[in-house]
Backbone as CSV, one residue per row, in Angstrom:
resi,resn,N_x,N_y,N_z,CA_x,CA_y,CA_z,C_x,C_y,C_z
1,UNK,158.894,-32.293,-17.898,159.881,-31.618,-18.709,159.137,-30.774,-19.770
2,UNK,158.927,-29.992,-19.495,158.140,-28.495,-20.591,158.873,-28.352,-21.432
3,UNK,158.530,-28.149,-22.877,159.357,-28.124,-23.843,158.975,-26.823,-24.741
4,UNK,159.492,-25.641,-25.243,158.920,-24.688,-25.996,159.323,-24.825,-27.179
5,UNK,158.042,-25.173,-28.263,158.234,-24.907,-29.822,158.497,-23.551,-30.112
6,UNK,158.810,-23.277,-31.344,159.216,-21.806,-31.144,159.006,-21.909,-33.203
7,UNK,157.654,-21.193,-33.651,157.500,-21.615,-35.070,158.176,-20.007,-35.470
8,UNK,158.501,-20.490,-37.096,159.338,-19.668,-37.767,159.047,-19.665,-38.806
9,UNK,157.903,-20.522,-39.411,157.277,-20.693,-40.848,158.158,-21.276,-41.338
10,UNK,158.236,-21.291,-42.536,158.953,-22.375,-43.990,157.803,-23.279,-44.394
11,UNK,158.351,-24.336,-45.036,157.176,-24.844,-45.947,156.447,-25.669,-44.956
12,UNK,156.413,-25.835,-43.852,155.809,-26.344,-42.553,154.402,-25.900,-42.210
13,UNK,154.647,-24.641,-42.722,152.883,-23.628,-42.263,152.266,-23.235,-43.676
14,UNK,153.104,-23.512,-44.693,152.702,-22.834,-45.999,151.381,-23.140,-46.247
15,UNK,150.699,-22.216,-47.165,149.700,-22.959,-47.541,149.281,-22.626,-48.801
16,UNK,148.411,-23.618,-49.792,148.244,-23.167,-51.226,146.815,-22.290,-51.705
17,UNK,147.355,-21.599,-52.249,145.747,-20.784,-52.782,145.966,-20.920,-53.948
18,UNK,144.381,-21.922,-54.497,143.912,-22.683,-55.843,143.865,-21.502,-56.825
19,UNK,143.578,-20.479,-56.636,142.972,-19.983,-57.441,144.344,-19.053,-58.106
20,UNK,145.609,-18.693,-57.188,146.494,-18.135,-58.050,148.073,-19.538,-58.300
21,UNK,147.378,-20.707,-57.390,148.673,-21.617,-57.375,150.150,-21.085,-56.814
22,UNK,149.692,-20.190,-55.459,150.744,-19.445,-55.223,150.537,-20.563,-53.543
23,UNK,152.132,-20.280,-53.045,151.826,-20.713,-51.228,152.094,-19.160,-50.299
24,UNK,151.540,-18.977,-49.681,151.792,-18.297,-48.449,150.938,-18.810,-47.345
25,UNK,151.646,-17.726,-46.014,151.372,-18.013,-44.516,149.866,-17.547,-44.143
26,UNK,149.230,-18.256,-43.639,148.314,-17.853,-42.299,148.360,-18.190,-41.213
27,UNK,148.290,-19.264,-40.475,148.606,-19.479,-39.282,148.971,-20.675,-38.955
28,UNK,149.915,-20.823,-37.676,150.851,-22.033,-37.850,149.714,-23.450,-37.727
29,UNK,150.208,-24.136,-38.315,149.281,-26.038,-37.977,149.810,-26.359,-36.673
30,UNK,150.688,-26.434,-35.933,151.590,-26.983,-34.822,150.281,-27.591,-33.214
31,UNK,149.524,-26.271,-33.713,148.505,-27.211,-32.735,147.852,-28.324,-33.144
32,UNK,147.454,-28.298,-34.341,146.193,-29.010,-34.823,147.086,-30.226,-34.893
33,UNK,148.218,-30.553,-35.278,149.171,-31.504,-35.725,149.275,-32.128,-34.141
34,UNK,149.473,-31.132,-32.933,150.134,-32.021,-31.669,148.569,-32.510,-31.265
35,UNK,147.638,-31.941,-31.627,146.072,-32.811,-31.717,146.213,-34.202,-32.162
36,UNK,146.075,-34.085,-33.664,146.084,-35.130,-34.889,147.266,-36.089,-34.035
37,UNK,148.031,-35.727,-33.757,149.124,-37.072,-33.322,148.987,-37.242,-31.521
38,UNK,148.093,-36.503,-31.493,147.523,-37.061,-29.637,148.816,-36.631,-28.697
39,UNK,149.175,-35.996,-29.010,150.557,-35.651,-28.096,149.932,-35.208,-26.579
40,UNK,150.732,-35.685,-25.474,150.652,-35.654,-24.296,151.728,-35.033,-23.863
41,UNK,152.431,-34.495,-24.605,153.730,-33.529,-24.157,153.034,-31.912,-23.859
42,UNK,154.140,-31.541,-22.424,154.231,-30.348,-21.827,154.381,-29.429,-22.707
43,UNK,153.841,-28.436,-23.212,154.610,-27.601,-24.889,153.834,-26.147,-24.538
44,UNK,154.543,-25.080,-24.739,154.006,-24.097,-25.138,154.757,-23.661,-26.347
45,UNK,153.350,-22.648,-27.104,153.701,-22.866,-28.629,154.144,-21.318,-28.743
46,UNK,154.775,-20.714,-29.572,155.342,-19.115,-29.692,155.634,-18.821,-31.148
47,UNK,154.479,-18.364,-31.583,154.832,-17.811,-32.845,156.048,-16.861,-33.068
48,UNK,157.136,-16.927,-33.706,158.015,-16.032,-33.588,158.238,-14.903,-34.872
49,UNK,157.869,-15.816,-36.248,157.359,-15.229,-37.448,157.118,-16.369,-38.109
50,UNK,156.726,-15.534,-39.256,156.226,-17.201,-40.461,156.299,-16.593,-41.439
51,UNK,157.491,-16.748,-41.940,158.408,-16.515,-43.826,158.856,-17.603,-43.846
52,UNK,159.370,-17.719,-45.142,160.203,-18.753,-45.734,161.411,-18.318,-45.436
53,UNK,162.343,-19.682,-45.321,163.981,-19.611,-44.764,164.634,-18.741,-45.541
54,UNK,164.705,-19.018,-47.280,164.995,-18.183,-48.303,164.982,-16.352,-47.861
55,UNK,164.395,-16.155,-46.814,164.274,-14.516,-47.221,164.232,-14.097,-45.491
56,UNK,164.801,-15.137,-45.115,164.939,-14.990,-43.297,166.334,-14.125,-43.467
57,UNK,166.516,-13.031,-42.652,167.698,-12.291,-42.430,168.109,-12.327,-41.109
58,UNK,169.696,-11.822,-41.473,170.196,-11.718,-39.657,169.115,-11.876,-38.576
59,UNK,168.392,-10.412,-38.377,167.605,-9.998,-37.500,166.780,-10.849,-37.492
60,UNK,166.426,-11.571,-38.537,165.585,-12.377,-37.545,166.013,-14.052,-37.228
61,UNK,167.313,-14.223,-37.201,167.898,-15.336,-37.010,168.096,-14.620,-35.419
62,UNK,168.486,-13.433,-35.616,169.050,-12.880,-34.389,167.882,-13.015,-33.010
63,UNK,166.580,-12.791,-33.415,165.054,-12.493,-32.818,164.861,-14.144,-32.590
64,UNK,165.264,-15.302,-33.363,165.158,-16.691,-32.879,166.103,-16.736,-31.627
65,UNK,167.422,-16.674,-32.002,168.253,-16.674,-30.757,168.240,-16.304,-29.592
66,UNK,167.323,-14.705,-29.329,166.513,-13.987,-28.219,166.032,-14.716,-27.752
67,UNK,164.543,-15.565,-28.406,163.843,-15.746,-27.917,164.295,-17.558,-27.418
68,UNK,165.167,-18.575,-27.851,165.908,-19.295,-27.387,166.592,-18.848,-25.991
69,UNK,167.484,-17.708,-26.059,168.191,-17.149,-24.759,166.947,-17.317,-23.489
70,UNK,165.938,-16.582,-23.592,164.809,-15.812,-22.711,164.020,-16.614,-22.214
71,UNK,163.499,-18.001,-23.305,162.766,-18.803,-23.026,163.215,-19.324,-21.514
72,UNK,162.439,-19.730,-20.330,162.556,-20.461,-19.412,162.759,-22.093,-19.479
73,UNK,162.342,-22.421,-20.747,162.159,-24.076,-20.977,163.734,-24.043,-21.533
74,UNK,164.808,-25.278,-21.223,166.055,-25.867,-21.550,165.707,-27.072,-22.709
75,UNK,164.469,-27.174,-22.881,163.843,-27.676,-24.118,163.483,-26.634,-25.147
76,UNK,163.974,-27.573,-26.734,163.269,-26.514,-27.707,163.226,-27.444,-28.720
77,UNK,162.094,-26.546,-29.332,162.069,-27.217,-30.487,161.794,-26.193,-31.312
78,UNK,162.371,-26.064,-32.991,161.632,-24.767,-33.358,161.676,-25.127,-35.055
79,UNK,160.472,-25.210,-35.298,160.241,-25.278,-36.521,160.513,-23.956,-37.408
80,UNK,161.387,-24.872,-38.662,161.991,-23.869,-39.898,161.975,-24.281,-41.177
81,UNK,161.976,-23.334,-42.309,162.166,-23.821,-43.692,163.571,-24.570,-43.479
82,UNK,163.131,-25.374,-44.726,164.809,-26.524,-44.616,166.052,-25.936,-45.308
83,UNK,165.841,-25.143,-46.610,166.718,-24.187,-47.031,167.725,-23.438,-46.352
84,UNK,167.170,-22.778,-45.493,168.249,-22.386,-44.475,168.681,-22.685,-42.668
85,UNK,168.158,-23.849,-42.538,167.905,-24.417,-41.031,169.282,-24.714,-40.318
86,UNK,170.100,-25.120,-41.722,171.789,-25.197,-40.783,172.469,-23.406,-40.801
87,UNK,171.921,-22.673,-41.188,172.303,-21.414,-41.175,172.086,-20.721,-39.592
88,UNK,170.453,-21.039,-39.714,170.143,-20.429,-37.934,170.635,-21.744,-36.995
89,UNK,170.717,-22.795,-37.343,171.243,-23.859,-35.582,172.523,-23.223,-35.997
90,UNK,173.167,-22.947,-36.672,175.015,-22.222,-36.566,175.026,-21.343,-35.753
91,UNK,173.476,-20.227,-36.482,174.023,-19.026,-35.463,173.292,-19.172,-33.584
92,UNK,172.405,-20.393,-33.675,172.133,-20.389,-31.970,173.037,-21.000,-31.311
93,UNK,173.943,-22.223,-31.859,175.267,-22.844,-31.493,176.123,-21.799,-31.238
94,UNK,176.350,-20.778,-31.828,177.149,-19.457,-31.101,176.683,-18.618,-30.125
95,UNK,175.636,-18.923,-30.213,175.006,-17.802,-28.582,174.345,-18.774,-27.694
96,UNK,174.087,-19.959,-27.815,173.058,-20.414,-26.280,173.998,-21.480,-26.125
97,UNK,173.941,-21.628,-24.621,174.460,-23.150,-24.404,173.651,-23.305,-23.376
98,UNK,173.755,-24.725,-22.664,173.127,-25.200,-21.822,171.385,-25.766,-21.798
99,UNK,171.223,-25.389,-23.065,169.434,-26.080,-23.421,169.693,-26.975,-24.844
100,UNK,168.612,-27.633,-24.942,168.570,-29.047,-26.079,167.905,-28.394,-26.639
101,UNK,168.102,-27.825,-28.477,167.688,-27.229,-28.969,167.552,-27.783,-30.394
102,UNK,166.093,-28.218,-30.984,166.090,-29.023,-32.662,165.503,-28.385,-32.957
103,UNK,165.870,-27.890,-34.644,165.376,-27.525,-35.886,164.651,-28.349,-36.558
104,UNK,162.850,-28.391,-36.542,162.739,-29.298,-37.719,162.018,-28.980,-38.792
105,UNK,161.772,-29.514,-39.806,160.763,-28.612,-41.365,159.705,-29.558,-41.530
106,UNK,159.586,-29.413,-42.847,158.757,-30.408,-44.136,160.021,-29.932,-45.275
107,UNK,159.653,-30.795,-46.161,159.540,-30.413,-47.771,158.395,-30.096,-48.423
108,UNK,157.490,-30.364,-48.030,155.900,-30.704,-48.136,155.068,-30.253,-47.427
109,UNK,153.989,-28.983,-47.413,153.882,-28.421,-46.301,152.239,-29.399,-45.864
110,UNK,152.481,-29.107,-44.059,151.458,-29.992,-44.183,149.663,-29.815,-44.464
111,UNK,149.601,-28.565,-45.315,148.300,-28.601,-45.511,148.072,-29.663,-46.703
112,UNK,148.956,-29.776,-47.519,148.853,-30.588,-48.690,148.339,-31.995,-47.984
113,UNK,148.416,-32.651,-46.900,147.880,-33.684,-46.369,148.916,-34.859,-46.766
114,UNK,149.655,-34.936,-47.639,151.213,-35.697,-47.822,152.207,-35.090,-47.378
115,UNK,152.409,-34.802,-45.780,153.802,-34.100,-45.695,154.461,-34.755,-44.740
116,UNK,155.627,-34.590,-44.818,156.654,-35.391,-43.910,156.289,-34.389,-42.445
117,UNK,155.644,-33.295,-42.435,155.790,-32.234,-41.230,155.689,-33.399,-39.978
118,UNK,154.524,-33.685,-39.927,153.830,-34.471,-38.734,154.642,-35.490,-38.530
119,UNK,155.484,-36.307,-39.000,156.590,-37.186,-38.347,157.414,-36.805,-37.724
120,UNK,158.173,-35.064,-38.535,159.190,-34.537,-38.261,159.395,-33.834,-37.000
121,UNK,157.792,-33.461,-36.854,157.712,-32.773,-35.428,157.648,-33.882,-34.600
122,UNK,156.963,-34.833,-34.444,156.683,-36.028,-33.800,158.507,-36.490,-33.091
123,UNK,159.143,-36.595,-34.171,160.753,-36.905,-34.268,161.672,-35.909,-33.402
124,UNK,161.102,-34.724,-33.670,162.136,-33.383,-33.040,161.723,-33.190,-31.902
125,UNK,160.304,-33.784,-31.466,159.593,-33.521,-29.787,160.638,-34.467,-29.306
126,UNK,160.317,-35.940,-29.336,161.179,-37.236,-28.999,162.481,-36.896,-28.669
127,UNK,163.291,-36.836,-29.520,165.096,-36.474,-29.578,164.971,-35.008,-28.657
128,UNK,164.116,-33.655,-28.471,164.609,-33.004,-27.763,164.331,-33.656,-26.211
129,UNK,163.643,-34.612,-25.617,163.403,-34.835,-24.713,164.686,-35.913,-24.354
130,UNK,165.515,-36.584,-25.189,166.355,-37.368,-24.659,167.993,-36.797,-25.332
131,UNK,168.173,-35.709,-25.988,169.376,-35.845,-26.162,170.257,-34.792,-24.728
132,UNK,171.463,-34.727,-25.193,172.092,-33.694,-24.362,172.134,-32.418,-24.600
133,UNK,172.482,-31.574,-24.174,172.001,-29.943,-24.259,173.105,-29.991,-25.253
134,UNK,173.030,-29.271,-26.447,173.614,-28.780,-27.912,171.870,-28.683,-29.128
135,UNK,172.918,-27.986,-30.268,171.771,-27.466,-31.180,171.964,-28.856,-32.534
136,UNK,170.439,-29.586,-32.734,170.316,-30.559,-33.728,169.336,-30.292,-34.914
137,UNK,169.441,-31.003,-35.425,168.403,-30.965,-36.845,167.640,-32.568,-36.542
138,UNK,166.117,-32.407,-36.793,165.269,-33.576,-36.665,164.815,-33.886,-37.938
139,UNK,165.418,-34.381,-39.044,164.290,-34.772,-40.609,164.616,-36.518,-40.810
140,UNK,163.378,-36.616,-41.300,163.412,-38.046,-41.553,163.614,-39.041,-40.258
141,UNK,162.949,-38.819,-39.996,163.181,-39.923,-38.297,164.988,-39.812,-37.968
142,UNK,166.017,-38.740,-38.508,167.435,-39.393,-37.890,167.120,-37.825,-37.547
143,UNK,168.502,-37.893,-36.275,168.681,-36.308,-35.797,170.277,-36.121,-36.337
144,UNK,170.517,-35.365,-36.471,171.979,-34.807,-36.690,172.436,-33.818,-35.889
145,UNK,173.817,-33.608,-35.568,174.337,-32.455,-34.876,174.400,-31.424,-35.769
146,UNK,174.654,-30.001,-35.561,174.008,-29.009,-36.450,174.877,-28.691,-37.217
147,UNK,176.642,-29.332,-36.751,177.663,-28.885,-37.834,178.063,-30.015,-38.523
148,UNK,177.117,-31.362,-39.151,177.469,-32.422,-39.285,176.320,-32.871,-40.388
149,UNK,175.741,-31.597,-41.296,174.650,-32.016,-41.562,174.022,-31.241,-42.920
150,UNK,173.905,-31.910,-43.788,173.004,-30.702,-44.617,171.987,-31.056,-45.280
151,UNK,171.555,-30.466,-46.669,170.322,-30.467,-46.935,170.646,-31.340,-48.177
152,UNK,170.975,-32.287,-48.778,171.244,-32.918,-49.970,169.437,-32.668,-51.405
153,UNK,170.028,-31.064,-51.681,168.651,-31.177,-52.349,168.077,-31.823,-54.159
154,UNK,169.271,-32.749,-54.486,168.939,-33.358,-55.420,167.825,-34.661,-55.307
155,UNK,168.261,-34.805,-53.956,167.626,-36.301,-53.365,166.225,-35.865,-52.395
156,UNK,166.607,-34.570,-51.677,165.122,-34.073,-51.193,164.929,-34.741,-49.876
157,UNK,166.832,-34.549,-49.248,166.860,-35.819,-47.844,167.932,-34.666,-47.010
158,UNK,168.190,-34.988,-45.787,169.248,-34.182,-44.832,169.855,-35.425,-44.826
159,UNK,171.430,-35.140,-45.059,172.269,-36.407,-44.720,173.739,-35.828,-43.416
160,UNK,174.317,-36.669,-43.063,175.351,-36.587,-42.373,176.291,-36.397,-43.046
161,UNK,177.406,-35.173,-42.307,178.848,-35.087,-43.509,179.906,-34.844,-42.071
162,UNK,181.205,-34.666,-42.204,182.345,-34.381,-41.484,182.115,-33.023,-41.151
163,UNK,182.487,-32.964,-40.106,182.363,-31.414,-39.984,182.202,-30.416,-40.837
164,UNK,181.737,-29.452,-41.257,181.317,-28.662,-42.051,180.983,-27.399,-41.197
165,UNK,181.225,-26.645,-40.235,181.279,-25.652,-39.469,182.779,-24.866,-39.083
């Protein structure tokens, strides 16, 4: 069962430079991480862009959804900032059906070496290999359905709510 990640940046790839205490992108971790956690999963990896969710627009929610449509794998997984992650599974829940498709982040990106990333991906590989074809969110070891779910950012957790779509 081949599964295609599909990276999108957010605080997942960020990274810090000491000298201005600023984060930006260079290149995604997603390999080094399916290294570090010994993964034996089928995966090809597809950079698609790498910004933060905050400043992701249509077009390129629209350019995720493409490349969801096009992909050959009915597996996905696609790493995103958490800020706006129920924004794009809304808009791929309106255009794809028929493939198992999870959103997952950090809060914490994982160059800092404390980040939730490496569980989360670990979590969003797992659940896309056993759920049923619809679009989920993978944080914190639980998965959620994508209209059942948000970002509770006082607490710095994704929780479950009633429909909300």
């Amino acid at each position: 069962m081949p599964i295609r990640i599909l990276v999108t940046g957010g605080t997942f790839d960020k990274e810090y430079d000491e000298l201005t205490g600023s984060l930006f992108f260079k290149d995604t971790h997603i390999g080094e991480m399916l290294q570090l956690g010994r993964s034996r999963i089928d995966v090809t990896i597809r950079t698609v862009m790498m910004i933060d969710s905050l400043e992701m627009t249509h077009a390129d929610r629209g350019l995720i959804v493409q490349n969801c449509l096009q992909c050959a794998e009915d597996r996905i997984v696609i790493t995103h900032g958490t800020d706006t992650m129920t924004d794009t599974a809304a808009k791929i829940a309106g255009a794809v059906s028929g493939k198992t498709i999870v959103l997952t982040g950090a809060m914490i990106p994982y160059a800092f070496g404390s980040s939730d990333g490496l569980f989360n991906l670990g979590s969003a590989l797992s659940f896309v290999q056993v759920l049923p074809a619809g679009v989920y969110i993978a944080m914190n070891g639980k998965s959620f359905e994508w209209n059942r779910v948000r970002k509770n950012r006082p607490l710095g957790q994704f929780e479950e709510v009633s429909d909300i779509a």
